[in-house]
C-alpha positions in Angstrom: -20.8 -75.3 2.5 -21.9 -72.8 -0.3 -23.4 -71.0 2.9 -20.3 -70.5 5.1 -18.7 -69.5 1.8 -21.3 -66.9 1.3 -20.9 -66.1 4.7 -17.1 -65.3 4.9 -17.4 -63.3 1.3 -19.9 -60.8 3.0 -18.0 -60.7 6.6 -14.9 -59.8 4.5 -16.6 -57.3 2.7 -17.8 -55.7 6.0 -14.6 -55.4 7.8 -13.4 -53.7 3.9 -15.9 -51.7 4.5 -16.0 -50.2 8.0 -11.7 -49.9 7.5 -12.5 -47.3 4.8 -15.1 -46.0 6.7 -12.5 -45.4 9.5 -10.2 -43.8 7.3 -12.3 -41.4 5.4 -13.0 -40.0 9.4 -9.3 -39.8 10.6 -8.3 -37.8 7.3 -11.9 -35.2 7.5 -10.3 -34.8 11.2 -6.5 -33.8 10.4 -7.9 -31.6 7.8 -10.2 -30.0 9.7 -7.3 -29.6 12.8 -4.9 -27.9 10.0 -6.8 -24.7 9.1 -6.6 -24.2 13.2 -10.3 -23.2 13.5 -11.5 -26.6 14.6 -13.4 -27.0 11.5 -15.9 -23.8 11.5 -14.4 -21.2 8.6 -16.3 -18.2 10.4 -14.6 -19.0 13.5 -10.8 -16.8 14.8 -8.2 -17.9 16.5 -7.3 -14.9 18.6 -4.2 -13.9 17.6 -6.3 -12.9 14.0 -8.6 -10.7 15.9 -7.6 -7.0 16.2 -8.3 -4.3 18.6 -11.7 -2.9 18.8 -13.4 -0.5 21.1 -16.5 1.1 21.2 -16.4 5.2 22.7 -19.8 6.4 24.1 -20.3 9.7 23.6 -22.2 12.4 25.6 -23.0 16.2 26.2 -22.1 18.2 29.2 -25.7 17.4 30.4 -24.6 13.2 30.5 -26.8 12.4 27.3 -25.9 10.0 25.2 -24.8 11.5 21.6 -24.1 7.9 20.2 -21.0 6.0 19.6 -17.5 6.1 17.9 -16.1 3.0 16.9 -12.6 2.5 16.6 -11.1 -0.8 15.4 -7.4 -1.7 14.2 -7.0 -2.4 10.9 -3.4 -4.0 9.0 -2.4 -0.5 8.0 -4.3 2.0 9.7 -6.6 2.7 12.7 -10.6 2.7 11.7 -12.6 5.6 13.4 -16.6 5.3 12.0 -18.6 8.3 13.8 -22.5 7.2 14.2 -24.0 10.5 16.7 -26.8 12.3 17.1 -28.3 15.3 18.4 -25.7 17.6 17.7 -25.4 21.6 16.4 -25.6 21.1 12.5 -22.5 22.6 10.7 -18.8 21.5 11.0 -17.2 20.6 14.3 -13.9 20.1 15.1 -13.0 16.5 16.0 -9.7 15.3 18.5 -8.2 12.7 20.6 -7.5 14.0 23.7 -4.5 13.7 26.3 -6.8 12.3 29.4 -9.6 10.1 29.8 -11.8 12.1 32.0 -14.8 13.7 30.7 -15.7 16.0 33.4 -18.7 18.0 32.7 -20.1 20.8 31.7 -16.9 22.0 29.8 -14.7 18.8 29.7 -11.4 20.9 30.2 -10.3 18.0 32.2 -9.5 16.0 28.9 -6.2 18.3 28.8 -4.6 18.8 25.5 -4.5 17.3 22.0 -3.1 13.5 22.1 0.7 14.2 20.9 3.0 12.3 22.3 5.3 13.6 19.5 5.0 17.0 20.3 4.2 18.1 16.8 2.3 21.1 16.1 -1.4 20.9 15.4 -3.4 20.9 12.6 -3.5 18.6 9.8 -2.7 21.9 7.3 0.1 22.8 9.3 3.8 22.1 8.2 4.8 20.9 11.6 2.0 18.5 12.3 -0.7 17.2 12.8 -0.8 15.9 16.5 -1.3 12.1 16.6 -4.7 12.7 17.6 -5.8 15.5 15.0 -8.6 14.3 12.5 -11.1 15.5 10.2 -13.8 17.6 11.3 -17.3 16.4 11.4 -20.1 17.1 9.4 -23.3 16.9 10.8 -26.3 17.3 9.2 -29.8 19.5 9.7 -31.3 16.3 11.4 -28.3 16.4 13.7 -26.4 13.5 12.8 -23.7 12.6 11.3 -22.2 9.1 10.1 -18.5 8.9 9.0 -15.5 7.2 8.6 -12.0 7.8 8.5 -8.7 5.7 8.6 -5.9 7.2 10.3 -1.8 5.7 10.1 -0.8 7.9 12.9 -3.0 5.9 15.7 -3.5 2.8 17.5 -4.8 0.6 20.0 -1.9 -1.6 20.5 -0.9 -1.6 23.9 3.2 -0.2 24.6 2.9 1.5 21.1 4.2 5.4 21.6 0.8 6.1 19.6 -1.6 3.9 21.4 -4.6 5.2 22.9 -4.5 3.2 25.9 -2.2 5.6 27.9 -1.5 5.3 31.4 -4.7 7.7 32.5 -6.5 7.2 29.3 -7.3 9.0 26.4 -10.4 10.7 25.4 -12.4 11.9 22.4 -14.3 15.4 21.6 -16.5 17.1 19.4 -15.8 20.7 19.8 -18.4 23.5 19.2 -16.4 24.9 15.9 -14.6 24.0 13.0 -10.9 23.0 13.0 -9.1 25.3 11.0 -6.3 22.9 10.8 -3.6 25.6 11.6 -4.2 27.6 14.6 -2.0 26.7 17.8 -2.7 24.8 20.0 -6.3 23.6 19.0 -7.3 24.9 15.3 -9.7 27.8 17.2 -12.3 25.0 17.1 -14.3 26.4 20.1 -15.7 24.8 23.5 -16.0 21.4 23.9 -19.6 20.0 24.0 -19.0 16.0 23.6 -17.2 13.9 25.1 -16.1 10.1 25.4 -13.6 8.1 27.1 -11.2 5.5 25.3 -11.0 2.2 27.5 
């Protein structure tokens, strides 16, 4: 008798046991449903990832200069510059209308990016064009590496600033600086890099 007592006592327990058990699993799995990334904290759901692209850059002979990443911030569009093989000195640095980078000269880019028809330059009282930006420095070696946040560009798609135009949009490294005034291009010189947005 003392046996089936003992018996029932620890097949109680069990069934105590394995309920908890049971619950502890259902609550880990509405918790882990209610931060919406299925339980992995380095994970996105894709309406939290932005816009990024990566523009290849080349010369008029088709070599590869390197890359300019653009990415969309909350606030502002992220350009970081990371090139090579280019004339030391400062170099003017623009958006362009058209993404076609036909060499040697890469006239076929068109105009500035400004589809607010502002003047140019980023020192002049009527602009800057939307696609007007600092001019790179590059170093003795070359290279340059740089980064700059811009408010009057983006990559969202049916935005009157977006770089993802019907026909594209490019980006080039002209020969000389920008002098951030001159119409229509800041007297920044040929054109010797080129890269398109897509």
């Amino acid at each position: 008798m003392k046996k089936w007592k003992l018996l029932s006592v620890l097949f109680t327990c069990t069934l105590v046991f394995a309920a908890c058990a049971d619950e502890k699993n259902d609550s880990a799995t509405v918790t882990d449903k209610s931060n919406g990334n299925n339980g992995n904290p380095d994970s996105q759901s894709e309406e939290d990832t932005l816009p990024s692209v990566t523009v290849q850059m080349m010369d008029s002979s088709g070599k590869s200069l390197g890359t300019v990443q653009l990415t969309e911030e909350e606030d502002a569009l992220r350009i970081m510059v990371d090139a090579h093989d280019l004339p030391e000195g400062s170099h003017g640095f623009h958006f362009h209308e058209k993404g076609v980078c036909e060499a040697p000269d890469f006239e076929s880019t068109g105009g500035h990016f400004n589809p607010t028809e502002a003047s140019h330059g980023l020192d002049s009282e009527g602009g800057p064009h939307a696609g007007d930006l600092p001019n790179l420095v590059v170093g003795a070696d070359g290279e340059v590496k740089e980064e700059f946040f811009v408010q009057n560009l983006t990559l969202k798609n049916d935005d009157e600033n977006s770089l993802f135009q019907d026909g594209g949009t490019a980006l080039v490294i002209h020969a000389d600086s920008d002098d951030g005034k001159t119409q229509p291009s800041g007297d920044s010189g040929d054109r010797i890099a080129c890269g398109i947005v897509e």
